[in-house]
N, C-alpha and C positions, 0 to 999 in steps of 0.2 A: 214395517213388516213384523210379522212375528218374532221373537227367538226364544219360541219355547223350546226347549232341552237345551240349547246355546251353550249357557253355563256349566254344564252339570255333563262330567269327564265321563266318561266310556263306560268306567267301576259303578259310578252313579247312577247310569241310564240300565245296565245289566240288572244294577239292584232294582229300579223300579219295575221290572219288565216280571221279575221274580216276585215280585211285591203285588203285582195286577195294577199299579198304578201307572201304568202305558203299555202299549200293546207297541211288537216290532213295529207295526203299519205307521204309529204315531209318531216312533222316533224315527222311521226311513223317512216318511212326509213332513216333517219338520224339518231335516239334514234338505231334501229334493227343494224346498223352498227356500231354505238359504242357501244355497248351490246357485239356483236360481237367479236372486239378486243380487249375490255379490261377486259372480266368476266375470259377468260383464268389465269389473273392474280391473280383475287381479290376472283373470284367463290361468286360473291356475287347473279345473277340471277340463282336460280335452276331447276324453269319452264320456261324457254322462251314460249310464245305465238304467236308467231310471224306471223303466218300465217292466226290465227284469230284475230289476231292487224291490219293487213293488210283491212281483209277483212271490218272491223266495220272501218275503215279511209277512205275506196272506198265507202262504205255507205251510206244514209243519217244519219247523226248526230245531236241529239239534238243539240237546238243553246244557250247553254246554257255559261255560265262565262271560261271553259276547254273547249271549243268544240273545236277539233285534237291536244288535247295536248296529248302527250303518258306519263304515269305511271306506276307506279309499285304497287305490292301489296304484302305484308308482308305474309309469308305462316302460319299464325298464327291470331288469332284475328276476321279474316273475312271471309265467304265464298264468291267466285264466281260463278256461274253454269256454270258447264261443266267442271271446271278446276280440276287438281288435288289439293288438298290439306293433305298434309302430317304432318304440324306442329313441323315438326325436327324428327319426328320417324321413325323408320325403320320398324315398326310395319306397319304400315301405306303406307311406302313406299312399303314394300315387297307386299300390296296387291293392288300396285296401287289406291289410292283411290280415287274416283274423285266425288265433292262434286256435289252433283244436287241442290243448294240453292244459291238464291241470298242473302246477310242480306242487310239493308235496308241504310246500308256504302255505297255495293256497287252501289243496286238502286240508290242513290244521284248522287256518283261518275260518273254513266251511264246518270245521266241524263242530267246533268253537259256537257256531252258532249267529258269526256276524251275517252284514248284508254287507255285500259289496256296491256302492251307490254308484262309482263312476274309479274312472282313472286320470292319472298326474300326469302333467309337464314334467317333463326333463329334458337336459340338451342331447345331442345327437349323440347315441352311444354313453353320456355319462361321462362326457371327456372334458367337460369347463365345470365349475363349480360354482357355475349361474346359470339357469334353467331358462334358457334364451335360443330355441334350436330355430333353423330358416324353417323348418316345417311348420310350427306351430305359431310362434310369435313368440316372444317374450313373458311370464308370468312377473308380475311384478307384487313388492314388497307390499302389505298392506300397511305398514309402518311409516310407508314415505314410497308412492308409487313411483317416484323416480327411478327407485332405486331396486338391485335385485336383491331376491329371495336368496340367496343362496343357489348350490345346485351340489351333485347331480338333483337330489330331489328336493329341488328347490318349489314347485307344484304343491308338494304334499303338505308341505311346511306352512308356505301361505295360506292352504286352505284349513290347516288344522288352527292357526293363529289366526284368521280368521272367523273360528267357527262354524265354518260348513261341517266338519265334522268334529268327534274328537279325538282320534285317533285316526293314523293313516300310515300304510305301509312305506318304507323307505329301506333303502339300501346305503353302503360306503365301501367305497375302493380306494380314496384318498382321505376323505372326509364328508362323505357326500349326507350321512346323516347331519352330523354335529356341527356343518356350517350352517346349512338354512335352521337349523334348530339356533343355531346362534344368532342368526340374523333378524329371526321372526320371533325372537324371543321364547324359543318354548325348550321342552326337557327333550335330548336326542344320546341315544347309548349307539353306540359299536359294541355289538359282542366281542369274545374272545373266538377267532376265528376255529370252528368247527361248533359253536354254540348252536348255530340255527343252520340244516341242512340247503345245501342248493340242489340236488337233487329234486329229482331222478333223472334230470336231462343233463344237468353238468354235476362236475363232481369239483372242479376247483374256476377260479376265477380271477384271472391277476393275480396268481404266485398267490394264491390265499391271501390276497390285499381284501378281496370284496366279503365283507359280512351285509344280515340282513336284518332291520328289524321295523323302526317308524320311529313317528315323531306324537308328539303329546303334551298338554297341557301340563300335567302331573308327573311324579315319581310313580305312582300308583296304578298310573294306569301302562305307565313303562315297563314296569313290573311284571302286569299282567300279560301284558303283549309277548315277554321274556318267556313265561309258562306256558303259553299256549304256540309259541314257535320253536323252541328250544327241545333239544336231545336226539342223538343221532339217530340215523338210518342207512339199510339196508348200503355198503357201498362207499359211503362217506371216505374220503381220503385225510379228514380232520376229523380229530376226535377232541371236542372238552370236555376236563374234569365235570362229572358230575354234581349237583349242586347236594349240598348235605339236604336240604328243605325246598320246596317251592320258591320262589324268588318273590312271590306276593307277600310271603312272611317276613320276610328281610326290612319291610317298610316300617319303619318304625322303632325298630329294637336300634339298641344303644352301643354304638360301633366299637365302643372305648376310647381309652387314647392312643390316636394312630401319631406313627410318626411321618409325617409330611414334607416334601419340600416343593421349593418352587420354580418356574423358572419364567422369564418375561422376555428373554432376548433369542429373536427367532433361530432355531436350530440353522446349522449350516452358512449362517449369514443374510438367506434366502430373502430376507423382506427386515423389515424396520417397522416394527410396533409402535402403533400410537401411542402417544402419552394418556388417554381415557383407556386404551384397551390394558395396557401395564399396571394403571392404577386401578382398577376393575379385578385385577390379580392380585394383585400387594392386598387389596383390602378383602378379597375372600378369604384368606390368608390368616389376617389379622381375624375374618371371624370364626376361623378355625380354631384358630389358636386360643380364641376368647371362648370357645366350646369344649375348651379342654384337650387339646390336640397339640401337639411338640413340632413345633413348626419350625424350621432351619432351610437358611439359602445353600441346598443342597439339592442338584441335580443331574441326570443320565447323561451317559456320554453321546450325545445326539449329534455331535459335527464331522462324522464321516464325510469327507469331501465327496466319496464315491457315490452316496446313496443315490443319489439325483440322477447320473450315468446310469447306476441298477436299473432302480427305477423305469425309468424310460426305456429300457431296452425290453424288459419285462411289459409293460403295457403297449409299446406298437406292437410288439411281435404279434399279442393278443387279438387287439383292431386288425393288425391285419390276417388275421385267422379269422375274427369273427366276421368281417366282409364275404373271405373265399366262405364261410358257413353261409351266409345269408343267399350271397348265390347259389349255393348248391339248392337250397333249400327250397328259393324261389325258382329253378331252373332258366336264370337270367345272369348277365354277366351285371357288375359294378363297374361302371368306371369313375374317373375322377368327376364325368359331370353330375356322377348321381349321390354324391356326398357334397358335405361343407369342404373348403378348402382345407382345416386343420386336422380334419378325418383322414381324408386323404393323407394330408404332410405326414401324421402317425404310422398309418396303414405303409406308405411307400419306406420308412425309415427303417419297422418292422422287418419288411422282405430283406432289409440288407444286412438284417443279424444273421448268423450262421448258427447254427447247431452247438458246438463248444459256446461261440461268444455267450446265448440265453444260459446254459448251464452254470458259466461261470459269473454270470450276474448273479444269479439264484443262488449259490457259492457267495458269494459277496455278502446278498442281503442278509442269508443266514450268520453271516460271520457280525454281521453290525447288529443281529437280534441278539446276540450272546454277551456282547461291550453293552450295549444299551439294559439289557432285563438283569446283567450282574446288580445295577442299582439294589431295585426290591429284594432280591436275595440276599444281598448286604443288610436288610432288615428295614428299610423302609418301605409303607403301605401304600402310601399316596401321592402322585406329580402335580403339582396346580400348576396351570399354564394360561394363556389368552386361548382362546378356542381358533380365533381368527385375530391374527394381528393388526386390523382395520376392521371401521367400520361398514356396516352395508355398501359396496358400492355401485356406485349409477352404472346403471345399464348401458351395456355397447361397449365394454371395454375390455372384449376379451377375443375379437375377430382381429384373425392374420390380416397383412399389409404386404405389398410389393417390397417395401421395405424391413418391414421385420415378421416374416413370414411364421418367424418361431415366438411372436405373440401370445398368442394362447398356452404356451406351455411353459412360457415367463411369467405371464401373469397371475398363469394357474400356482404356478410356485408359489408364490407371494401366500396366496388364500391360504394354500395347503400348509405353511412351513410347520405350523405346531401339530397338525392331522394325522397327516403323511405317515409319519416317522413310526406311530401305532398301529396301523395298518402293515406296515413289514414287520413290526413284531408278532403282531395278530393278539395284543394283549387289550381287554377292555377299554373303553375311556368312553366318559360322560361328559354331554354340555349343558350346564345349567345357567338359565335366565339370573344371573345375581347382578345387572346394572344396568342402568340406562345411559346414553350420553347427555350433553346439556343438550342438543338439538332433539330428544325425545326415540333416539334407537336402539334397541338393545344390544347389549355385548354380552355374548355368554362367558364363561369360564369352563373350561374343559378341567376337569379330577382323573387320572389314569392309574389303574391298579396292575398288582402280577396279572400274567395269562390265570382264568379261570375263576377270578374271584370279582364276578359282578357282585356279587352278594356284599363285600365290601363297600362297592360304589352306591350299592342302594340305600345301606345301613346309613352314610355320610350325607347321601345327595337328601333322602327325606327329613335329615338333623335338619341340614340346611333351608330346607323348604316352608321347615315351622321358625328359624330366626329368621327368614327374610324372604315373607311370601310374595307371590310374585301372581298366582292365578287372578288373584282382579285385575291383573293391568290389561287393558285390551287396546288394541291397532285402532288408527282413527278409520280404515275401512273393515268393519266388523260387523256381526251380527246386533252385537249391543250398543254400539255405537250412536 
């Protein structure tokens, strides 16, 4: 097969589009062809668009910073108008559901100038952090198809490491960017919660856990993604600091020397880090340190026993809100047959918080945002940590049992323990491709900064990108492969 544009990130394809040296049509028909032959494998696209990707690339196109770049969009997180969106359930899918709203992501997105090609896997609701819903099937890892992608936007990641596209929308509530961006080897940010608007249809999302951005080959094109989603609206119940410059300008310039610390031993006790994913940290570390960086085994107070209790009390309540939404919406009731079993388990635990108990979680997790972020104000810049404390692992191992029915929210632990904890603060953190294992899978390293200063993480992650580049490496199921 082809893979013409394959190679060449989002910044790349924008510039030749401005250059006359591709036209949208080229680069949507080139992305619709490797969609084409390599979702058979991976199942990571589950709405191809392709017909009205065509059409908006024949079109006139905003001429904006994406104008004819083709993307993807996460089937979760965001609506588009006209398209279906399902969010991993079968509930949803059995009724065809096709959202009549634009959110104001995508607005950007369109104005921006991209094509929207198709949309992502993810698991039901965003609740496992492997992109494995009963409705769709499993997406699996192009790294090692046994194994998964990551999740919640585990879809978008395969297919952007892949090369079906070069960039793709994604979301995190726990970690939902920076694991499959771990897993699949590629660059994955969390904003700092109120960076990128959820509006105009919600205004907050899991306690401010859920930020929005995507996954990417590049720092560059991470970057850009940041500029073209970024700065509040109308309503926002989170506000971040303003960035002093564009966040595209950040790529490159010379961060100084930051002071750094690190940490490899999972917060809370939660999970037990391999020995390649520890040693994957110790040694970005060491190439921090070799960049000129003051590196010391110094780290945030992250082992609140309670977070985990927070936590959980704060995302069933949620599910089971967003269910009672779904039906209202649909004018059909939910029952347990019409969800996964651990949906449900969520949804029915939810109901049995009361009023006080959610406040006082929310009470809680603010009190452990204030012990945890005292660090950076103490005067350090940077956390290096494992992004995910293990490497990719095999598929099916995250569905409840007769016997341990709380599966999935054990196991979830495990993925989430180094994620998680950035999420209830709502402060930045990046995952960068810096290792492979000896079996050929990537480990990312997660970098976490103050609330408000991606700019920091951009200035560090692109240092990084030029000592220890990573864009050649490609998955044995690829475009270039």
């Amino acid at each position: 097969m082809s893979n013409d544009f394959a190679t060449v990130d989002a910044v790349g394809q924008a510039a030749l589009v401005r250059a006359g040296d591709a036209s949208p049509l080229e680069l949507t028909d080139a992305a619709i062809a490797r969609i084409e032959k390599l979702n058979p494998d991976l199942n990571a696209v589950i709405h191809p668009l392709f017909e009205k990707a065509r059409a908006d690339a024949e079109g006139p196109l905003p001429d904006g910073p994406l104008r004819g770049v083709p993307v993807l969009l996460k089937d979760f997180d965001t609506y588009s108008a006209g398209d279906p969106f399902h969010a991993g359930m079968a509930f949803l899918k059995a009724r065809n559901w096709v959202e009549p709203r634009d959110t104001w992501l995508v607005r950007k997105l369109r104005s921006a100038g991209a094509v929207v090609a198709g949309k992502t896997n993810t698991p039901e609701l965003g609740l496992k952090p492997s992109a494995e819903p009963l409705a769709y099937g499993p997406t699996r890892n192009p790294w090692d198809t046994s194994r998964s992608p990551g999740g919640s936007s585990g879809g978008s990641a395969a297919a952007v490491a892949s090369g079906m596209v070069a960039i793709a929308h994604a979301a995190d509530g726990g970690g939902s960017i920076r694991i499959p961006a771990s897993m699949c080897g590629l660059v994955g940010l969390k904003p700092t919660t109120g960076r990128v608007s959820l509006g105009p249809f919600a205004g907050d999302s899991w306690h401010g856990f859920v930020a929005q951005l995507g996954v990417s080959r590049t720092v560059r094109d991470t970057a850009l993604l940041l500029d073209v989603f970024s700065g509040p609206m109308p309503g926002d119940p989170y506000l971040a600091e303003p960035p002093a410059r564009p966040f595209s300008e950040e790529v490159g310039v010379d961060p100084g020397a930051l002071r750094v610390g690190i940490l490899t031993l999972a917060p809370g006790g939660l999970a037990t880090t391999m020995p390649e994913c520890a040693a994957a940290t110790e040694d970005a570390a060491r190439l921090l340190e070799s960049l000129g960086h003051h590196v010391d085994a110094s780290a945030p107070a992250v082992d609140d026993p309670a977070v985990s209790a927070n936590f959980l009390t704060v995302v069933s309540s949620w599910i089971a809100y967003e269910l009672d939404d779904w039906a209202a919406r649909t004018g059909e009731e939910i029952t347990e047959d019409d969800v996964e079993a651990s949906t449900w388990t969520y949804a029915e635990m939810g109901r049995q918080v009361t009023g006080p108990q959610y406040v006082a979680a929310r009470e809680g997790l603010y009190r452990t945002t204030r012990t945890v972020t005292r660090w950076w104000a103490d005067g350090y810049d940077v956390l290096v940590t494992p992004t995910v404390p293990e490497k990719p692992p095999v598929l099916g191992g995250f569905e409840p049992t007769a016997e341990n029915p709380m599966q999935t929210f054990v196991r979830s632990g495990e993925i989430v323990a180094f994620t998680a904890p950035f999420n209830v603060t709502g402060q930045p953190a990046i995952s960068l491709p810096l290792a492979w294992s000896d079996d050929g899978l990537p480990i990312g390293v997660q970098l976490i900064a103050a609330a408000g200063r991606e700019d920091v993480l951009l200035r560090v992650a692109s240092q990084l990108e030029v000592a220890r580049p990573w864009a050649d490496r490609w998955p044995p199921v690829s475009a270039v492969s």
